[in-house]
C-alpha positions in Angstrom: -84.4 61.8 21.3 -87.4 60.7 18.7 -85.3 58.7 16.0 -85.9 59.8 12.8 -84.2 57.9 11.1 -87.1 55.1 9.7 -90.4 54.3 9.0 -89.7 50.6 8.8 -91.0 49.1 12.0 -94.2 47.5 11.5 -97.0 50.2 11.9 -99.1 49.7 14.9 -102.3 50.9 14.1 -104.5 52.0 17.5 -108.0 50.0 16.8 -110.1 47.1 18.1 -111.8 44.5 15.9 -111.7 46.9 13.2 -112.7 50.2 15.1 -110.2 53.2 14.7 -110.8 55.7 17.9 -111.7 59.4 17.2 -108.0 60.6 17.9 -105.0 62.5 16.4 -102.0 61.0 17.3 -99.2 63.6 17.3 -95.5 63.8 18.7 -95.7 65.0 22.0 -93.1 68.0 22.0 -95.5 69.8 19.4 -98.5 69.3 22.1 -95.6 70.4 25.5 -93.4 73.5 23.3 -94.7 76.7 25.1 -96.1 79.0 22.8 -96.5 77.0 19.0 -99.8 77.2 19.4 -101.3 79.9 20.8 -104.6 82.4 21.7 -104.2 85.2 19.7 -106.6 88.3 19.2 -107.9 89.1 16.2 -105.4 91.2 14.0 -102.5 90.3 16.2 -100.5 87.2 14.2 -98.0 89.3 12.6 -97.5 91.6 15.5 -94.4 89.0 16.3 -92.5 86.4 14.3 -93.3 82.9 15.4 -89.7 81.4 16.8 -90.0 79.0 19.5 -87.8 76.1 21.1 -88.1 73.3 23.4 -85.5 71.6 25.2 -85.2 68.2 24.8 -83.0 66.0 26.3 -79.2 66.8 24.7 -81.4 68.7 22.0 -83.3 71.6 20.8 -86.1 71.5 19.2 -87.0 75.2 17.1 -90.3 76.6 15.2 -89.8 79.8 13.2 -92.2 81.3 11.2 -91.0 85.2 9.8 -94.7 85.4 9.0 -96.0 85.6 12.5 -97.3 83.1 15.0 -99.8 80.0 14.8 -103.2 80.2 16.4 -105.5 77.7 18.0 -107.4 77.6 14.4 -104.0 76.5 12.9 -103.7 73.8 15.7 -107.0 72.5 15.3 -106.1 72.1 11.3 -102.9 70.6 12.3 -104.8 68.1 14.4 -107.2 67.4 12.0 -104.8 66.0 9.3 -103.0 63.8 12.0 -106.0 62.3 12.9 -107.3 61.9 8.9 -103.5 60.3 8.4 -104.0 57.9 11.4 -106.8 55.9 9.5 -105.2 52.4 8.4 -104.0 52.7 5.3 -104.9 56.4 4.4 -101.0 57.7 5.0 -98.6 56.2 2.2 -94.9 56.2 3.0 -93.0 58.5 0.6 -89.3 58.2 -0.1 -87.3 59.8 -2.8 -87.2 57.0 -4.9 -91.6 57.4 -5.0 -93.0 57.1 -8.0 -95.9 59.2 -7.8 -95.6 62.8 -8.7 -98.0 64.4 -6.4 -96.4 62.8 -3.5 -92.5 63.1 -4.2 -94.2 66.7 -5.0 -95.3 67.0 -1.6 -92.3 65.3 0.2 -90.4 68.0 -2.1 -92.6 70.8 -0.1 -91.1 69.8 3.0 -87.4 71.4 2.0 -85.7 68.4 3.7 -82.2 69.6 4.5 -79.2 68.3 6.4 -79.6 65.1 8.4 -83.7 64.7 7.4 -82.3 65.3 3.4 -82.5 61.9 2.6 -85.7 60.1 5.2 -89.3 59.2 4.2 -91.9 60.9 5.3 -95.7 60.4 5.6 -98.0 61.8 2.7 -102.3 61.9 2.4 -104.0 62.9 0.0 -107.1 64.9 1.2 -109.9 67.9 0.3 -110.6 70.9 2.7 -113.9 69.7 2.8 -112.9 66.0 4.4 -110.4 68.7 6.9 -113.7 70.6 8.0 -116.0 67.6 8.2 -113.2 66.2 10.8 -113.3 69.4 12.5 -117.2 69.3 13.3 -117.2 72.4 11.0 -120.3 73.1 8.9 -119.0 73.2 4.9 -119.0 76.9 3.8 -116.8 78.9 1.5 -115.0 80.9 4.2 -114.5 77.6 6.4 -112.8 75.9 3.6 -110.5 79.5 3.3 -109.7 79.4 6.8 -108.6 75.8 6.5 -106.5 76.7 3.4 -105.0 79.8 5.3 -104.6 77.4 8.3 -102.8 74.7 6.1 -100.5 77.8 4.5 -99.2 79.0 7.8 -98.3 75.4 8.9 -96.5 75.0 5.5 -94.7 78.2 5.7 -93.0 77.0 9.4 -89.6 75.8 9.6 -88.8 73.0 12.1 -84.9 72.5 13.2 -83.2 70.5 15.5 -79.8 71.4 17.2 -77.6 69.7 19.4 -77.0 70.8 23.4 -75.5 73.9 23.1 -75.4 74.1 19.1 -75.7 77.1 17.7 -76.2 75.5 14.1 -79.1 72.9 13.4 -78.6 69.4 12.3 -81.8 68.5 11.1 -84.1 70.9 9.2 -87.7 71.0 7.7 -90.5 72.1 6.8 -93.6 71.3 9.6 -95.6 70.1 6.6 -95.4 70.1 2.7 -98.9 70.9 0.4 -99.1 70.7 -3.0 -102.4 70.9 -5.2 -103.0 67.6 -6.7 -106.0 66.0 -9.2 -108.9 67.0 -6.8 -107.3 66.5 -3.7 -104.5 68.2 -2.1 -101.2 66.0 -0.8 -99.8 67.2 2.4 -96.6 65.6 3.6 -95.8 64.9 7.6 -91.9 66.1 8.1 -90.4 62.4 9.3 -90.6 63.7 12.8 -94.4 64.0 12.8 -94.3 60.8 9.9 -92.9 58.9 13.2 -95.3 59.6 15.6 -98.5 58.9 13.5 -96.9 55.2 12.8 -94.9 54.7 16.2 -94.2 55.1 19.9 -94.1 57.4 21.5 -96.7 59.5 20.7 -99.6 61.6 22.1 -103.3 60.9 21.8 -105.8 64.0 21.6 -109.3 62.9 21.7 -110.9 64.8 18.5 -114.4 64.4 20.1 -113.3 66.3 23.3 -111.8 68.8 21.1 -114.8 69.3 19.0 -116.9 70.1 22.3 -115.0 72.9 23.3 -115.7 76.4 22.7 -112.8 78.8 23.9 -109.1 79.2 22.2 -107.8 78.5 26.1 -109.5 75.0 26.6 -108.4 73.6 23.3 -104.8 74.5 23.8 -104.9 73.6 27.7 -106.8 70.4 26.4 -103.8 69.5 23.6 -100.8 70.3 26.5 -102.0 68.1 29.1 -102.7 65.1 26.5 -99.0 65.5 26.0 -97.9 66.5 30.3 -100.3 63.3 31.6 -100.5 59.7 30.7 -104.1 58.0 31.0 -105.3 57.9 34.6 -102.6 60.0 35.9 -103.5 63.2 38.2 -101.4 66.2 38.8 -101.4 69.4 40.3 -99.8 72.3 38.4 -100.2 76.2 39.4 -102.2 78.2 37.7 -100.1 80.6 36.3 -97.6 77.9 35.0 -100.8 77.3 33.3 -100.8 80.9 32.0 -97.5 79.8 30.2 -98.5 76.5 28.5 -101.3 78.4 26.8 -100.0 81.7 26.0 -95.9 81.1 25.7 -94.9 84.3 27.3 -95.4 85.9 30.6 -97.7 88.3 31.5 -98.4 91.4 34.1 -101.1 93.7 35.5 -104.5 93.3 33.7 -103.8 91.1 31.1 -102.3 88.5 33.7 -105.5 88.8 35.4 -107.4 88.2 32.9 -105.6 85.4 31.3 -105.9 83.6 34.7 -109.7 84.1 34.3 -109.6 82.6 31.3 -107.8 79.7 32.0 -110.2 78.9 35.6 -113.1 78.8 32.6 -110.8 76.6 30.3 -110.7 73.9 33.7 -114.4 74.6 34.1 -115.1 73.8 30.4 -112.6 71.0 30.0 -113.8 69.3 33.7 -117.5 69.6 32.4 -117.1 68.3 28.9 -114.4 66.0 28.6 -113.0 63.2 30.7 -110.8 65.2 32.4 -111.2 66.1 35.5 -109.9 69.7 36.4 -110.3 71.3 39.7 -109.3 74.2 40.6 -108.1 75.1 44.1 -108.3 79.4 45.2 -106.5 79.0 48.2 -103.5 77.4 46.4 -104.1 78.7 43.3 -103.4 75.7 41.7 -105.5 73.2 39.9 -105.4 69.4 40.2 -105.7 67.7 37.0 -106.4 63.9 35.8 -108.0 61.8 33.2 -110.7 60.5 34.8 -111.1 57.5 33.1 -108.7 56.2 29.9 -110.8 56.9 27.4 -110.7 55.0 23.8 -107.3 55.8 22.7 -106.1 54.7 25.8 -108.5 51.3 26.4 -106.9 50.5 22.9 -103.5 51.2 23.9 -104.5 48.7 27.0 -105.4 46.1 24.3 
């Protein structure tokens, strides 16, 4: 399991002579756990609550949200701060001893309870605006609302941990804390996510691939295999096991049909605009997957 536990070792900060690649760097079970992030149709979030897990090793990991479930909107949000936070320097460690209001403020927002009660965590300060521009999003009054709903929703989600076979959690946060500071806002990383942006491992998502892509199915599809596939590794994966990485739940009659539509024009999308390379297969109805070459993350991961 991810230790928790510190922020101490040295941070390792993914650049070359100087230049920080265009990428959010985010623990991997929130890019692999079925159903977090999801396409959902307009009017349909609080149709469900969000509750989710993912098995781990000896442990669970658990989302719930009583609110409803998170979108590929919210994802792109949650993307966009990890990938603001991963700029040298810009994320500040924040313990309880911190000195600094707005950030013991927004560590406070996190609700850190059991075994994460006492750990640092991560903390930015950043504006809506910054969030869009990171995005590729043009600055406009209901972009910077969707952002704030976006950053609400995240906020509003529990993560837990539990042990193998545990009915009762050992670690518990929020996903992220926001407060409203002088200008900006402060959004805290639980120590989970605080990990991953400073250590290994972690998963790279190229933000300039993600911006080029149109459809709610490509952007999740795009986000699980950065966490299932390692640079220049190839794989071929059915294509309704597809169905279930992006959507979380199963699926029958029409609405399987058309979800498997869907995701054959994600692998068109991602194949043509990305360096992925995605081809899909009728007569197995499967698709072969691989990054077709490593990319900038991965070239400075090399270095």
């Amino acid at each position: 399991m991810t230790n928790t536990k510190s922020l101490t070792a040295k941070k390792r900060e993914i650049s070359v002579k100087g230049i920080v690649f265009d990428h959010a760097r985010i623990d991997t079970s929130h890019c692999l756990a079925d159903g977090l992030f999801r396409p959902i149709m307009h009017g349909a979030r609080s149709e469900s609550p969000l509750d989710v897990t993912y098995p781990y090793k000896i442990v669970t990991f658990r989302w719930q949200n009583p609110a409803g479930r998170l979108c590929i909107k919210d994802q792109k949000v949650f993307l966009a701060i990890h990938r603001i936070a991963a700029q040298p320097g810009r994320a500040t460690r924040t313990g309880q001893e911190c000195s600094n209001a707005e950030q013991l403020s927004a560590r406070d927002a996190l609700k850190l309870d059991l075994d994460a009660s006492n750990l640092e965590c991560l903390t930015i300060a950043v504006t809506p605006r910054e969030i869009a521009h990171t995005l590729g999003l043009k600055i406009s009054g209901p972009a910077i609302t969707r952002i704030e709903e976006s950053l609400g929703r995240l906020a509003s989600t529990t993560f837990s941990i539990y042990q193998e076979d545990s009915a009762e959690a050992y670690w518990k946060a929020q996903l992220i804390g926001v407060v409203q500071g002088d200008g900006e806002l402060q959004i805290a990383f639980n120590p989970m996510l605080s990990k991953a942006l400073v250590l290994a491992p972690t998963t790279f998502v190229d933000m300039d691939e993600l911006r080029k892509l149109k459809t709610d199915a490509a952007v999740r599809l795009l986000v699980w295999l950065s966490g299932w596939l390692r640079p220049c590794e190839g794989n071929r994966i059915g294509l309704d096991l597809l169905v279930k990485h992006i959507w979380g739940d199963s699926s029958s009659g029409d609405a399987l049909y058309g979800r498997r539509m869907s995701v054959k024009k994600a692998l068109e999308e991602i194949d043509g605009k990305t360096a992925w390379e995605c081809k899909y297969d009728d007569e197995s109805k499967s698709a072969y997957v691989q990054r077709k070459k490593l990319g900038e993350a991965g070239r400075a991961i090399a270095t």
